[in-house]
Every structure is written in C-alpha cells, then in structure tokens.
Backbone as a chain_set.jsonl record, in Angstrom:
{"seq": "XXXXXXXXXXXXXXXXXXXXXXXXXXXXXXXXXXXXXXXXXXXXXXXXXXXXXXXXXXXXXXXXXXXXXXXXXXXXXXXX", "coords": {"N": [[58.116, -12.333, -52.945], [55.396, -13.094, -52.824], [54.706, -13.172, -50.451], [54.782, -10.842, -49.494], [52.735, -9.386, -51.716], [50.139, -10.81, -50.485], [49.98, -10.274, -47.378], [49.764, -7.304, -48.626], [47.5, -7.457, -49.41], [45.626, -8.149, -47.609], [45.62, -5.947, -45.856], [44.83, -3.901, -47.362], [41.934, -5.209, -48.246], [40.571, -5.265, -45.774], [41.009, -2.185, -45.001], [39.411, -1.797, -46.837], [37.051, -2.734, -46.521], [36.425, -1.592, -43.483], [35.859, 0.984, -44.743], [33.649, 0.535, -46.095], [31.811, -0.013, -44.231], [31.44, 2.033, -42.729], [30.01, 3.742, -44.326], [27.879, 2.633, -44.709], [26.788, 2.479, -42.222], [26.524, 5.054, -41.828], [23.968, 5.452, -42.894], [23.14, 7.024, -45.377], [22.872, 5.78, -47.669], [20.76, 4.514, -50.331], [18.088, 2.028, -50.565], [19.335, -0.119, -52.328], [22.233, 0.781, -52.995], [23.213, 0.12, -50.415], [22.408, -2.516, -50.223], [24.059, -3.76, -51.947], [27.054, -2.422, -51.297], [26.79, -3.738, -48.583], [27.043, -6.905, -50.0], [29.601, -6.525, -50.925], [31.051, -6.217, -48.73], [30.544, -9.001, -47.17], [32.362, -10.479, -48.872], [35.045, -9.184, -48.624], [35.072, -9.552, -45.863], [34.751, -12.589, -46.145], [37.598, -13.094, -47.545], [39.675, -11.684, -45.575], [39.114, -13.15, -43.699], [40.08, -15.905, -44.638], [42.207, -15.042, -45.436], [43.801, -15.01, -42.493], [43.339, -17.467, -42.148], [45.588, -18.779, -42.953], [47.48, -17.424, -42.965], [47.302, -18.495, -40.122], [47.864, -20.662, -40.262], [50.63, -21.342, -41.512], [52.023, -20.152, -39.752], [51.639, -22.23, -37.922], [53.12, -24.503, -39.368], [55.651, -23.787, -39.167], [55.928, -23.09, -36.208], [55.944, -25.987, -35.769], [57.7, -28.682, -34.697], [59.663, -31.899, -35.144], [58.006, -33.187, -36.094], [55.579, -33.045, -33.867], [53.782, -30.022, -32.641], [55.243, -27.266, -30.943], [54.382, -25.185, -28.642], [54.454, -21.554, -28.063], [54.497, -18.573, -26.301], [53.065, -15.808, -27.052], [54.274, -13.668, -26.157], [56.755, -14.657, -25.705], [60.33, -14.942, -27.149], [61.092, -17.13, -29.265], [63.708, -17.724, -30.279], [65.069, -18.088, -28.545]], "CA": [[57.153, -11.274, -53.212], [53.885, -13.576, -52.451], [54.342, -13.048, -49.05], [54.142, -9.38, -49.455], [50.878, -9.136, -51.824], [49.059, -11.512, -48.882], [50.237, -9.117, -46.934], [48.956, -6.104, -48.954], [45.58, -7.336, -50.18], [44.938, -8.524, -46.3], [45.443, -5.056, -45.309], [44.316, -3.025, -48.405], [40.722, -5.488, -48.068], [40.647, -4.755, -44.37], [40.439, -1.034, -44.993], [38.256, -1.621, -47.734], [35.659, -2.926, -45.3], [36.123, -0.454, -42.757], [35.272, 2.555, -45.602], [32.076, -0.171, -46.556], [30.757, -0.172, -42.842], [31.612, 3.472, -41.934], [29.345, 4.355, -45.755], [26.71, 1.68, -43.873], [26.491, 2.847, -41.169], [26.262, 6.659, -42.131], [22.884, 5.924, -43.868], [23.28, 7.378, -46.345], [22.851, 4.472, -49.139], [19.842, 4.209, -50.898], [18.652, 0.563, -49.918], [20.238, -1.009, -53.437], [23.551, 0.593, -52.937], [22.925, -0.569, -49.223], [22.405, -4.457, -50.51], [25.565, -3.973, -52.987], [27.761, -2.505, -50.05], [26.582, -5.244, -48.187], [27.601, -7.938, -50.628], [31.039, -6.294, -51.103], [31.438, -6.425, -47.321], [30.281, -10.253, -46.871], [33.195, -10.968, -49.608], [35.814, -8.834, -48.064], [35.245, -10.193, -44.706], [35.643, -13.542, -46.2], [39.056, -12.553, -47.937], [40.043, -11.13, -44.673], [39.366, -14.727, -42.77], [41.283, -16.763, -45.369], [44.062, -14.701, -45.484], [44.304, -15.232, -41.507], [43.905, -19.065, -42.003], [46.318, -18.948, -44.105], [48.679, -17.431, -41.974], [47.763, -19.282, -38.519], [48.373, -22.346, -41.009], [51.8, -21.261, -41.814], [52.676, -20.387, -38.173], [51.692, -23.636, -37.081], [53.657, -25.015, -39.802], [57.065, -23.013, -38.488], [56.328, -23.876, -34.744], [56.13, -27.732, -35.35], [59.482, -29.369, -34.362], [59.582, -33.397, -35.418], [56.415, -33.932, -35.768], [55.269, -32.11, -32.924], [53.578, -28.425, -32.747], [55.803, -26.623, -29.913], [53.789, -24.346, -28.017], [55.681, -20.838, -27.795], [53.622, -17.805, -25.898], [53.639, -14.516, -27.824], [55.145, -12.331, -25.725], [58.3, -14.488, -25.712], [61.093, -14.851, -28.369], [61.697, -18.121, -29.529], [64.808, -18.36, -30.508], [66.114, -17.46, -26.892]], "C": [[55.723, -11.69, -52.878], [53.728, -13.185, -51.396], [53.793, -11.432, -48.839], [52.757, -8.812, -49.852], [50.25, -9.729, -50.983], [49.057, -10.744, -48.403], [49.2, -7.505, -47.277], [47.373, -6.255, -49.377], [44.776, -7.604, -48.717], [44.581, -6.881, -46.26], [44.235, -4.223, -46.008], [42.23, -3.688, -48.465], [40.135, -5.282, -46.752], [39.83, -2.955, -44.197], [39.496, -0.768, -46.111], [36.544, -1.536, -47.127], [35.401, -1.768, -44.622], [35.354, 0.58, -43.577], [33.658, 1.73, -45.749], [31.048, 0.19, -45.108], [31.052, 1.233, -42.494], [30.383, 4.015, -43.476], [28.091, 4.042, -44.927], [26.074, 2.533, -43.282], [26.542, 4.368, -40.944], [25.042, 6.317, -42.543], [22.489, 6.008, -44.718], [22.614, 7.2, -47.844], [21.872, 4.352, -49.45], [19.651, 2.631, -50.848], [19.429, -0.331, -51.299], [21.585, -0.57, -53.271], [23.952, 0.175, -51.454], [23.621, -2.256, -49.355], [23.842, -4.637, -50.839], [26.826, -3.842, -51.945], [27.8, -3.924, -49.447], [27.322, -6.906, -48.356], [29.162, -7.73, -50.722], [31.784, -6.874, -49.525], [32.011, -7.779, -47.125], [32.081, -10.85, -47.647], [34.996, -10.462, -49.208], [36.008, -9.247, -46.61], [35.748, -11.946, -44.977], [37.305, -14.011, -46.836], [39.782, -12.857, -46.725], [40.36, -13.002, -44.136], [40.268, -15.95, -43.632], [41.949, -16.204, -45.412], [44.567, -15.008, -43.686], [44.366, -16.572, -41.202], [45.199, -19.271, -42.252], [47.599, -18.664, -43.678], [48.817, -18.195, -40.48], [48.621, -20.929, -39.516], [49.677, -22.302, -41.067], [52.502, -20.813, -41.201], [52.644, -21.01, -37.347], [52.728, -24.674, -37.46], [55.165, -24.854, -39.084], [57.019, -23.1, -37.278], [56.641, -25.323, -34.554], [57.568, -28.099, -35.923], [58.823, -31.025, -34.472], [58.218, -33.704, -35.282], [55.406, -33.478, -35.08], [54.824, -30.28, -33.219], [53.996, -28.359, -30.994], [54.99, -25.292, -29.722], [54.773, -22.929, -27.334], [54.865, -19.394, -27.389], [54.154, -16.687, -26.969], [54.172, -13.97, -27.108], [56.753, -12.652, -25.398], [59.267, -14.717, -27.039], [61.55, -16.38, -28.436], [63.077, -18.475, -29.755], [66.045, -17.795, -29.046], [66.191, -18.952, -26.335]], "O": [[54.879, -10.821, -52.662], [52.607, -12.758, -51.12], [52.799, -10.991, -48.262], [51.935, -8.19, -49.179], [49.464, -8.924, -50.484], [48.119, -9.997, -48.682], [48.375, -6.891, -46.599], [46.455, -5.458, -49.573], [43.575, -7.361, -48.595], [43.452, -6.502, -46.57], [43.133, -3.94, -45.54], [41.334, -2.868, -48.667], [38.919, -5.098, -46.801], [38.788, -2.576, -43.661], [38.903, 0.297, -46.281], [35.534, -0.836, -47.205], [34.483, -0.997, -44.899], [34.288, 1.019, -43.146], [32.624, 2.354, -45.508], [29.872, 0.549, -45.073], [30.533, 1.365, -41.385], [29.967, 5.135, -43.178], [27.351, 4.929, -44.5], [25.092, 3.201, -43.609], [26.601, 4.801, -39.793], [24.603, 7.454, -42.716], [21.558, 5.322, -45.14], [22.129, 7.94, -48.7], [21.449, 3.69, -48.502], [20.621, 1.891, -51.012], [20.136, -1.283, -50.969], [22.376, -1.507, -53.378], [25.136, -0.131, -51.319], [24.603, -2.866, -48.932], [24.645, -5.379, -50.272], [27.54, -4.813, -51.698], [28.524, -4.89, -49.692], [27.823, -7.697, -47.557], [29.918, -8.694, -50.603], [32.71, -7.66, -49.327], [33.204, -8.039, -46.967], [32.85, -11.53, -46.969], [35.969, -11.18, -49.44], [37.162, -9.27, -46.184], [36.665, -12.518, -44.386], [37.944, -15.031, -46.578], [40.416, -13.904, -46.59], [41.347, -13.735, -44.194], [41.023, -16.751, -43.08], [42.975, -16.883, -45.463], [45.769, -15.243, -43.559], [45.104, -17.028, -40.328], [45.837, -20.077, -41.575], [48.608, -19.342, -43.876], [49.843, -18.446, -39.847], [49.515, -21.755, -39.335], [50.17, -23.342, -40.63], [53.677, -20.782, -41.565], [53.198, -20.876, -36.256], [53.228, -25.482, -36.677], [55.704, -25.803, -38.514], [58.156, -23.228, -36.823], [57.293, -25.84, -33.647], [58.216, -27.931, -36.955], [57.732, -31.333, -33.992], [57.568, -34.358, -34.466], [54.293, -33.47, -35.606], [55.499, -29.501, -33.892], [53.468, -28.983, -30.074], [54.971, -24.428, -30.598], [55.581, -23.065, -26.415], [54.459, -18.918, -28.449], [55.242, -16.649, -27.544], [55.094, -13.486, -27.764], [57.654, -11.882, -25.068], [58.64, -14.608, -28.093], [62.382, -16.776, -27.62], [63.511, -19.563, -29.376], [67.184, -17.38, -28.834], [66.762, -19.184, -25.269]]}, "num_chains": 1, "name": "protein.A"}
C-alpha cells in the first residue's frame, strides 16, 4: 500500500501546484495571499522532487545486476 500513497500524494501534490500557479498567475491574489501561495508552491515543488528521487533511486536499485547498474533504454522491455 506505500507504494500506492507515494504514488497518490506525488500526483494529488502535482495538481495541487498546478491549481497554485494557474491562481498566480491569474492575478488575482492580493500580494499576502500571493506570498502564502507562493510558499505553498516552493513546498509542493519540493515534495514533488523527492518523491521523483525517490523513485529514480528505486529504479536504479531494480536495474543493478551483481553489483553493476545495467543500462536498459525506455522504449525497450527488459525482460525480453
């Protein structure tokens, strides 16, 4: 089930952002709910980038054979 919330809080903080920078970037915001936006953003973007460490980490882990990281292009299927 961990794998899934990662999963959902990547996404679910992802589109959190987007709604933050589409609010932004309307205007709109009086400059304090501006700043606050802002800060939410900064914190959701860094979410965002640790949850993708987090996974290159643990698809580097699952490519390395003996010791070795095996180099495997995306567009083909490994286990062919």
């Amino acid at each position: 089930m961990a794998r899934k919330k990662a999963s959902v809080d990547f996404e679910q903080s992802l589109a959190d952002l987007q709604v933050l920078v589409e609010r932004l970037e309307n205007g709109e915001l009086s400059l304090e709910d501006s700043l606050t936006a802002f800060e939410q953003g900064i914190r959701l973007t860094r979410d965002c980038q640790e949850a993708l460490t987090q996974a290159e980490q643990k698809v580097q882990q699952l490519l390395e054979r003996d010791g070795e990281l095996v180099e495997v292009p995306l567009d083909v299927d490994p286990t062919e």
